[in-house]
MIKEFI-747532 format. One record per residue: y, z, x of N, C-alpha, C in turn; residue in three letters. Coordinates in steps of 0.001 Angstrom, whole numbers, padded with zeros to 6 digits, always signed. Layout:
YZXYZXYZXALA...
END
This chain:
-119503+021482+119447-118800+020395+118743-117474+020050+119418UNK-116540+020843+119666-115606+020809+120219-115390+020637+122080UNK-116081+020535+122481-116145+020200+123736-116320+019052+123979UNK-116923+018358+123312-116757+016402+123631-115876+016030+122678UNK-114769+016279+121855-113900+016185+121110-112827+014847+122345UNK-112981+014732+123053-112537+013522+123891-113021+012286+124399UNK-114132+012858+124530-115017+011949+124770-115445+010729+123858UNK-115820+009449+124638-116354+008255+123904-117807+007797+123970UNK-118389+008458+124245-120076+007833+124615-120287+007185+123475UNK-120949+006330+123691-121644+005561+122383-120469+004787+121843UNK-119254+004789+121771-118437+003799+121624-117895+002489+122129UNK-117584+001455+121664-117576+000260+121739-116006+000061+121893UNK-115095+000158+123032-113802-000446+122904-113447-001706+123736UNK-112275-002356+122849-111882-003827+123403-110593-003280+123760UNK-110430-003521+124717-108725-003393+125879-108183-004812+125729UNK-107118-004991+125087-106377-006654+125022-105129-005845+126540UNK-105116-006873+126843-104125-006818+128555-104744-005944+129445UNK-106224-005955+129636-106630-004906+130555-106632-005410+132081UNK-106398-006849+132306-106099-007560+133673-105249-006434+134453UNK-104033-005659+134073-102835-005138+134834-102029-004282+134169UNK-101549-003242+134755-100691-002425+134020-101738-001581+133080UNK-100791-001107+132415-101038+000423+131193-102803-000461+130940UNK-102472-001628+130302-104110-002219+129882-105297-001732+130777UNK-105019-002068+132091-106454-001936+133092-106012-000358+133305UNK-105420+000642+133290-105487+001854+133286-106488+002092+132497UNK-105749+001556+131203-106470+002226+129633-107875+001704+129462UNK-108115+001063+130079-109566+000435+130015-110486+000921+131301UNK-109762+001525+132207-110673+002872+132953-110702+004036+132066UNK-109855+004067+131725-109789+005595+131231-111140+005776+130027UNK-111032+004356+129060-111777+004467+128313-113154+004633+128721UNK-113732+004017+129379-114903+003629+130194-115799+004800+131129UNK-114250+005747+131823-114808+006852+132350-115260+008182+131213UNK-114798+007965+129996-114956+008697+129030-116349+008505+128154UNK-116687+007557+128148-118276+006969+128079-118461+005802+126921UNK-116974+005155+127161-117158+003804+126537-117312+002887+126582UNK-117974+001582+125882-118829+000456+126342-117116-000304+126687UNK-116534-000802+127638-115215-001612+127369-114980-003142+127411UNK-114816-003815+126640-114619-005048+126863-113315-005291+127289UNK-112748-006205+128105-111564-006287+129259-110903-007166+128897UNK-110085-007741+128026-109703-008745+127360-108475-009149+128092UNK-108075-010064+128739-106890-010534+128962-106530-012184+129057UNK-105711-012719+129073-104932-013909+129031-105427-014421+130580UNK-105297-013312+131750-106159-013895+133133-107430-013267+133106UNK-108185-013652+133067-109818-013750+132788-110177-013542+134586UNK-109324-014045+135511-110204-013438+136832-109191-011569+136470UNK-108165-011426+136440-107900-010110+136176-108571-009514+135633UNK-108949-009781+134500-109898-009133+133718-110841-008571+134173UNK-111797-009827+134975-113030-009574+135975-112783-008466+136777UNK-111785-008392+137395-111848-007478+138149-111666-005932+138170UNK-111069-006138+136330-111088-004704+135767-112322-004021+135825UNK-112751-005203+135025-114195-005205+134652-115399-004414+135887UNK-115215-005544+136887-115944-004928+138118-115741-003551+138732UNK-114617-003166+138483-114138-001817+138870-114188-000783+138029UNK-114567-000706+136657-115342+000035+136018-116649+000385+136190UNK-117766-001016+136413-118778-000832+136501-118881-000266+138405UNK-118337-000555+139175-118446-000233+140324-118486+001576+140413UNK-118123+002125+139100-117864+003500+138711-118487+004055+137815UNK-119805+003232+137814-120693+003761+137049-120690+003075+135474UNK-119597+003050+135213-118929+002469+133872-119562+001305+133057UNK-120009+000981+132103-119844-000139+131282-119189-000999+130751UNK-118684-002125+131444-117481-003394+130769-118294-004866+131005UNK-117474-005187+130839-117393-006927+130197-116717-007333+130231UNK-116024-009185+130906-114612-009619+130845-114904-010531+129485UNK-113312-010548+129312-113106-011958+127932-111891-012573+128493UNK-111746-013745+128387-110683-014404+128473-109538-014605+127166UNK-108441-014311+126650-107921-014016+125852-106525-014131+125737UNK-105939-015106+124745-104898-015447+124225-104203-014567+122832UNK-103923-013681+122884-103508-012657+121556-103064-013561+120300UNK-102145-015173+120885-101341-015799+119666-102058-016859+119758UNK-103439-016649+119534-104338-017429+118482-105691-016527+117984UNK-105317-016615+116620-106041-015543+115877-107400-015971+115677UNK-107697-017454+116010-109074-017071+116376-110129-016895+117252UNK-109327-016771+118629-109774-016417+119637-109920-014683+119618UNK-108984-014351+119370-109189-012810+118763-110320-012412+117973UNK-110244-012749+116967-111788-012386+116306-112693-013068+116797UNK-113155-014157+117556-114336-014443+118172-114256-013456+119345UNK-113052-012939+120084-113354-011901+121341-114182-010897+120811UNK-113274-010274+120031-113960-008918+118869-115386-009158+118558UNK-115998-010133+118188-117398-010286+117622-118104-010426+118695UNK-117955-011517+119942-118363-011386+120805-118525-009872+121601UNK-117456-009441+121754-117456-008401+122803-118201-006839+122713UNK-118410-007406+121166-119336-006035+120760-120594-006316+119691UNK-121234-007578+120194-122183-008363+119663-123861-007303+120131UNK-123716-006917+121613-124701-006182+121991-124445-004388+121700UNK-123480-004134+120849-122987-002538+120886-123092-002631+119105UNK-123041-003270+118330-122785-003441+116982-121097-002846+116580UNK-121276-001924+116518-119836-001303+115825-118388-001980+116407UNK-117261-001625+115943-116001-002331+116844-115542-000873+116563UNK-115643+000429+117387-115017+001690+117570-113298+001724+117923UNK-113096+000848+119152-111899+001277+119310-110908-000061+119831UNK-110252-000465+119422-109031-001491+119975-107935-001254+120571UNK-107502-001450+121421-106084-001081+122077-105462-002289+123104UNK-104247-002790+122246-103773-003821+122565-102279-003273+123407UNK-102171-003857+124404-100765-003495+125668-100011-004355+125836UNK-100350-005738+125576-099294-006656+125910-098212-007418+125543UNK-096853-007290+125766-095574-007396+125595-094424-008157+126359UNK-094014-008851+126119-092858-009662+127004-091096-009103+126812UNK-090597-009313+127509-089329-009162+127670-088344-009905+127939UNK-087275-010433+127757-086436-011564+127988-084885-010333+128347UNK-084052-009724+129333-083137-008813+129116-082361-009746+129432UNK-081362-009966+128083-079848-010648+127701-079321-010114+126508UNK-078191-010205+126635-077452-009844+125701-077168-010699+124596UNK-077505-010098+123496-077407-010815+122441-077118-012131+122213UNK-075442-012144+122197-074828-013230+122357-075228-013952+123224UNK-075787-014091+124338-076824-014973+125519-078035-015630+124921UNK-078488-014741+123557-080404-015143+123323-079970-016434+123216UNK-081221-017769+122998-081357-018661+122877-082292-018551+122035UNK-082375-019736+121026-083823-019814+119961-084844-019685+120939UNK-085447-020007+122040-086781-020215+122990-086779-018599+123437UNK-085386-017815+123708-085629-016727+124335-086512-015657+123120UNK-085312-015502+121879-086022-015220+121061-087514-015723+120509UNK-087754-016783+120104-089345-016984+119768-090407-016405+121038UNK-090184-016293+122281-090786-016122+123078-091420-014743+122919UNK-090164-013965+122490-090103-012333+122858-091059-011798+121251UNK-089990-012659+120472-090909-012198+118783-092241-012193+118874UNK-092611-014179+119088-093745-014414+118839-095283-013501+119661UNK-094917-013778+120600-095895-012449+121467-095909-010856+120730UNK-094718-010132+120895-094554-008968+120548-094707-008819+118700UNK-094595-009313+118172-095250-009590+116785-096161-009909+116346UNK-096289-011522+116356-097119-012382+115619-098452-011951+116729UNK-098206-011645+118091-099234-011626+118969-100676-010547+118443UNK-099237-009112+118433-100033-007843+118347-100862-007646+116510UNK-099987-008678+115514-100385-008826+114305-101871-009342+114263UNK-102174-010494+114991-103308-011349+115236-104477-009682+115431UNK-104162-009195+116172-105100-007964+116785-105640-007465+115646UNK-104287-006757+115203-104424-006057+113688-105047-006236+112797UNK-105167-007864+112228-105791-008270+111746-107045-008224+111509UNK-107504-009236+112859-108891-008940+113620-109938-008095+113854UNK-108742-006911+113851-109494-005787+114561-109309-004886+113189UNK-108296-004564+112255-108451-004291+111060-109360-004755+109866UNK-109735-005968+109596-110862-007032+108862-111888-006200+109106UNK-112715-006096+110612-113995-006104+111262-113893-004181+110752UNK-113402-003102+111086-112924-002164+110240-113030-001627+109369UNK-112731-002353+108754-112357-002133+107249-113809-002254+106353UNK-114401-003074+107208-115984-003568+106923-116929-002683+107178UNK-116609-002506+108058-117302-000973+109003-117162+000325+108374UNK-116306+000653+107924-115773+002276+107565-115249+002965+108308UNK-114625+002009+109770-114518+003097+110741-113370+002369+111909UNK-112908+002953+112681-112317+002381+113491-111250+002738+114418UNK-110807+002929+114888-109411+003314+115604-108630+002134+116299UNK-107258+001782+115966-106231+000647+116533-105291+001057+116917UNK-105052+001023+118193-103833+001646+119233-103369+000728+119623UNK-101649+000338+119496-101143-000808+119533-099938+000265+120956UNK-099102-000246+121627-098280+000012+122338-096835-000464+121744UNK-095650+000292+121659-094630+000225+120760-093536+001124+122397UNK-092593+001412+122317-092003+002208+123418-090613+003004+123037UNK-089848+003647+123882-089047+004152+123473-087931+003014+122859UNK-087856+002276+122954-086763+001243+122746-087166+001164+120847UNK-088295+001146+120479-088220+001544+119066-087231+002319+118583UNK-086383+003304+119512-085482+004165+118164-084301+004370+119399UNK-084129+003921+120814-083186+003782+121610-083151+002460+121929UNK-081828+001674+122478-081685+000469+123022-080428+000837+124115UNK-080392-000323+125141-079294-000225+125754-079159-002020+125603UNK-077793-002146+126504-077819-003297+126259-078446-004662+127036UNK-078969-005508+126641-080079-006659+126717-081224-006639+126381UNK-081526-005382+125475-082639-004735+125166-082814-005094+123648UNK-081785-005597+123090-081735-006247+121539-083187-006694+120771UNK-083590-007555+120898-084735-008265+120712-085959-007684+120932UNK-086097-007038+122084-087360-006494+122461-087042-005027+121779UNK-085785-004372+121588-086354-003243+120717-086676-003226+119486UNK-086199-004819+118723-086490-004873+117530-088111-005331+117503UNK-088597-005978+118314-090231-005913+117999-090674-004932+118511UNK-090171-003471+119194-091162-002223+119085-091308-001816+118521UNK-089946-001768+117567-089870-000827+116403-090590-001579+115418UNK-090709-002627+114954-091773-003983+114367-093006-003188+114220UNK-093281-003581+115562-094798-003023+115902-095190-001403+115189UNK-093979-000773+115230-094302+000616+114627-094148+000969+113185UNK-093554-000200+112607-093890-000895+111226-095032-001267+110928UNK-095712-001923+111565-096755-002669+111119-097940-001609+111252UNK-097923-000710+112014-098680+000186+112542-098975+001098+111667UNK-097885+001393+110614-097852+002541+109810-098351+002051+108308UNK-097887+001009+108155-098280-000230+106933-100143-000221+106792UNK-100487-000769+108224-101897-000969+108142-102549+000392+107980UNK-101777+001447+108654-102410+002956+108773-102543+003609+107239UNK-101381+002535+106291-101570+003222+104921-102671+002301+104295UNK-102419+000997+104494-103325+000400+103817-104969+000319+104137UNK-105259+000349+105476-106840+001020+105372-107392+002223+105931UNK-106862+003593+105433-106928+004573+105538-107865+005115+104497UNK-108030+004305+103305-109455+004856+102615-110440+003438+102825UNK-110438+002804+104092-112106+002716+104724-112082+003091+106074UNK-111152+004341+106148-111842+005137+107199-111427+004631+108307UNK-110198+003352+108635-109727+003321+109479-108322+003962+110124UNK-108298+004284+111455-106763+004814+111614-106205+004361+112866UNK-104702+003838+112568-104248+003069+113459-102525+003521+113280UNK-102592+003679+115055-101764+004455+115584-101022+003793+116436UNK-099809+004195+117625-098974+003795+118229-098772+004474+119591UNK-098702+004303+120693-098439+004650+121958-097221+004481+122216UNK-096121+005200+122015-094863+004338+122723-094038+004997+123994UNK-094266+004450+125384-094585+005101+126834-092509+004930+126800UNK-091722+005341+128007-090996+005107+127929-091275+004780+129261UNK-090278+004790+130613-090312+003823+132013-091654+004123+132444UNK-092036+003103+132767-093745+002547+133633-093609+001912+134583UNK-093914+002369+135773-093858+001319+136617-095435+000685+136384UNK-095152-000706+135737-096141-001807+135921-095411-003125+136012UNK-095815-004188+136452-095617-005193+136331-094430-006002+135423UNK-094289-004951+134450-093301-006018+133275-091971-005056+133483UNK-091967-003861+135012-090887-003248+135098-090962-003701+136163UNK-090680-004734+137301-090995-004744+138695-089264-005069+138767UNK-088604-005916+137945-087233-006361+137855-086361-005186+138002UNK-086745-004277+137313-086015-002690+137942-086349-002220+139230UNK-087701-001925+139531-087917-001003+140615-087213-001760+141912UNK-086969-002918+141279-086613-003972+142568-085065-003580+143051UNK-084432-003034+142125-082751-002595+142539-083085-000997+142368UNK-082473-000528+143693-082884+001020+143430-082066+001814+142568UNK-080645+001285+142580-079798+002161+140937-080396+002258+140345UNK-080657+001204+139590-081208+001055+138195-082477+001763+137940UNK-083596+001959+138498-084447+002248+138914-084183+003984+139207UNK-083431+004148+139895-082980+005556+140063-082734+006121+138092UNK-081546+005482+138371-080903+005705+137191-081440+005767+135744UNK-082856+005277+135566-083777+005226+134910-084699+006539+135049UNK-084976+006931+136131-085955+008347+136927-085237+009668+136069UNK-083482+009563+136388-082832+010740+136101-082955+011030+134413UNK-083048+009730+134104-082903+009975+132522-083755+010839+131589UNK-084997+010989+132177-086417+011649+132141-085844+013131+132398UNK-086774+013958+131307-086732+015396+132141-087300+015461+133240UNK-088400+014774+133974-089056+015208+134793-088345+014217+136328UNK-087502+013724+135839-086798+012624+136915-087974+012265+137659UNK-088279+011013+136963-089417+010171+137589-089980+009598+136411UNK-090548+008525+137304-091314+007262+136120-092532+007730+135678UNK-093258+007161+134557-094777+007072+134846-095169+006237+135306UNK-096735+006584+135939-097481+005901+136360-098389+005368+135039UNK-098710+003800+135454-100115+003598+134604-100665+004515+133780UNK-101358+005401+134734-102778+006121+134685-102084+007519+133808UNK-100764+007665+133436-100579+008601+133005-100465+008465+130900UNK-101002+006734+131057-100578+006197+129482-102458+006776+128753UNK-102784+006886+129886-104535+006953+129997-104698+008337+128505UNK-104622+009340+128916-104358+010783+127924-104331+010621+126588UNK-102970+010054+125989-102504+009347+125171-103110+008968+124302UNK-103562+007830+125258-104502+006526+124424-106042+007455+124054UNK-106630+007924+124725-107931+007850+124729-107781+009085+123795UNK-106853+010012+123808-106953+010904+122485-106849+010774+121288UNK-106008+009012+121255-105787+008861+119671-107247+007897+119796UNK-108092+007191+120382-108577+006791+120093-110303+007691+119861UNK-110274+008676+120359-111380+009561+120113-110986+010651+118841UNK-112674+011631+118466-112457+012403+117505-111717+013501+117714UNK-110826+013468+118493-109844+014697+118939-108965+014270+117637UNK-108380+013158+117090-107069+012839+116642-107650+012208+115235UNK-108651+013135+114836-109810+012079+113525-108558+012370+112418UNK-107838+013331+112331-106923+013599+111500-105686+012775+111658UNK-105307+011812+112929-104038+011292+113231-104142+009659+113157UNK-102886+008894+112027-102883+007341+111487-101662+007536+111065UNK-101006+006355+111317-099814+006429+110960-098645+006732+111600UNK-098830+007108+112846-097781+008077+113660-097885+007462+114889UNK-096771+007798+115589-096593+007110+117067-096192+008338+117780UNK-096896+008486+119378-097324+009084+120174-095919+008980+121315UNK-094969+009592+121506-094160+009263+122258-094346+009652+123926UNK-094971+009347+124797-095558+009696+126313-094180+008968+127148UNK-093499+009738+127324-091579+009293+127835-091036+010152+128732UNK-091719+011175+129094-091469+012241+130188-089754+012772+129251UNK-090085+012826+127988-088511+013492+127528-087529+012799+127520UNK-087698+011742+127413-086164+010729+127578-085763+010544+126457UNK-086644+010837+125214-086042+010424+123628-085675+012474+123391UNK-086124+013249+123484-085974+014388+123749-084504+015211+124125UNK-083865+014596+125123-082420+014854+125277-081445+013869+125364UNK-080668+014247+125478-078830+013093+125135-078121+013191+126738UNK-078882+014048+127717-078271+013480+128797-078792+014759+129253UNK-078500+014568+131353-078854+015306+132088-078278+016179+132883UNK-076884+016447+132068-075992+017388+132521-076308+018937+132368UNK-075866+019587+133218-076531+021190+132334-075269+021901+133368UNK-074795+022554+132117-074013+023257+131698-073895+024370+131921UNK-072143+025195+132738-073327+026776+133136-073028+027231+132149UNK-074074+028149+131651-074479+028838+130052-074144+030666+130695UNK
END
């Protein structure tokens, strides 16, 4: 019993942002674990090519083309994407925008930009993917939330208030359909080098200065959000809803990287 306690065979998961970054990690990861994956992203040739590179690995996927902030493209992905698998087993949505200014700088466009995606976007999922669920008796919803939920620095205003959002909403739905058997959880990674960090890696301070902050002085990779995810979304974590997963190499963990002779 306990030896495939990780494993997904026979499961049906939809990856929303699996084109790039943590998404197309998490949508190998799922896939090498023995899940059917549908590849959902906003670039549909990205997608494809997730897609192809799963199956090139033996794997089972499928691309969708996919807009998160329209909710009914979402539930037609969802119905579609697991039309030949029946069940909707596992959801895991990654995608997030960033605008870094300081408060006093936002603009109404900067803000709606950052909310509407990082909210209303990942809500649409929830929904979607909670409804179909809830119907089912069954389910697992892994949303991505980050350290900026309970740390900020500054220009980080806005975007930490929709992580921490997201880890609201996460815990809300985790209470409210938890007696039909669904459970929905939170990933929140702290530095990644993907795509929506390229503005850092691009100045090496900052970038440095980001590495040290970590116990392990250094970023993650992608492939390291992989673990994480695929444990809350398998029967390893049948007991875990409601809670967020902090994968940060220790950066919420200590108050600085001085050490002291003792």
């Amino acid at each position: 019993m306990t030896e495939n306690l990780f494993r997904l065979d026979g499961k049906s998961a939809v990856v929303v942002g699996a084109g790039a970054g943590i998404g197309e990690a998490v949508a190998r990861g799922c896939a090498y674990q023995g899940a059917r994956v549908a590849c959902a992203d906003v670039d549909l040739e990205a997608a494809q090519e997730t897609a192809a590179r799963i199956e090139q690995n033996g794997g089972a996927a499928s691309a969708h083309e996919l807009d998160i902030l329209n909710p009914e493209a979402v539930s037609e992905t969802l119905d579609v994407a697991t039309e030949s698998g029946g069940s909707l087993d596992i959801v895991v949505c990654t995608p997030g925008v960033n605008v870094r200014k300081p408060l006093l700088e936002y603009t109404e466009e900067d803000f709606d930009r950052v909310v509407t995606l990082n909210l209303r976007g990942n809500l649409n999922v929830l929904q979607a993917a909670g409804r179909r669920m809830a119907e089912q008796g069954s389910g697992s919803i892994i949303l991505f939330s980050s350290i900026r939920s309970i740390v900020v620095e500054p220009g980080q205003g806005i975007y930490a208030a929709t992580k921490a959002g997201i880890v609201q909403m996460v815990r809300a739905l985790a209470a409210e359909l938890g007696p039909n058997g669904v459970r929905v959880n939170a990933v929140a990674p702290g530095v990644v080098d993907t795509p929506l960090t390229a503005q850092i890696k691009a100045r090496p301070a900052w970038y440095d200065a980001y590495a040290a902050r970590t116990i392990f002085n250094r970023w993650a990779s992608s492939e390291e959000m992989i673990g994480p995810t695929v444990f809350l979304a398998s029967d390893a974590a049948s007991y875990v809803t409601g809670t967020v997963l902090f994968a940060d190499g220790g950066w919420t963990a200590v108050d600085g990287r001085f050490e002291p002779d003792l």
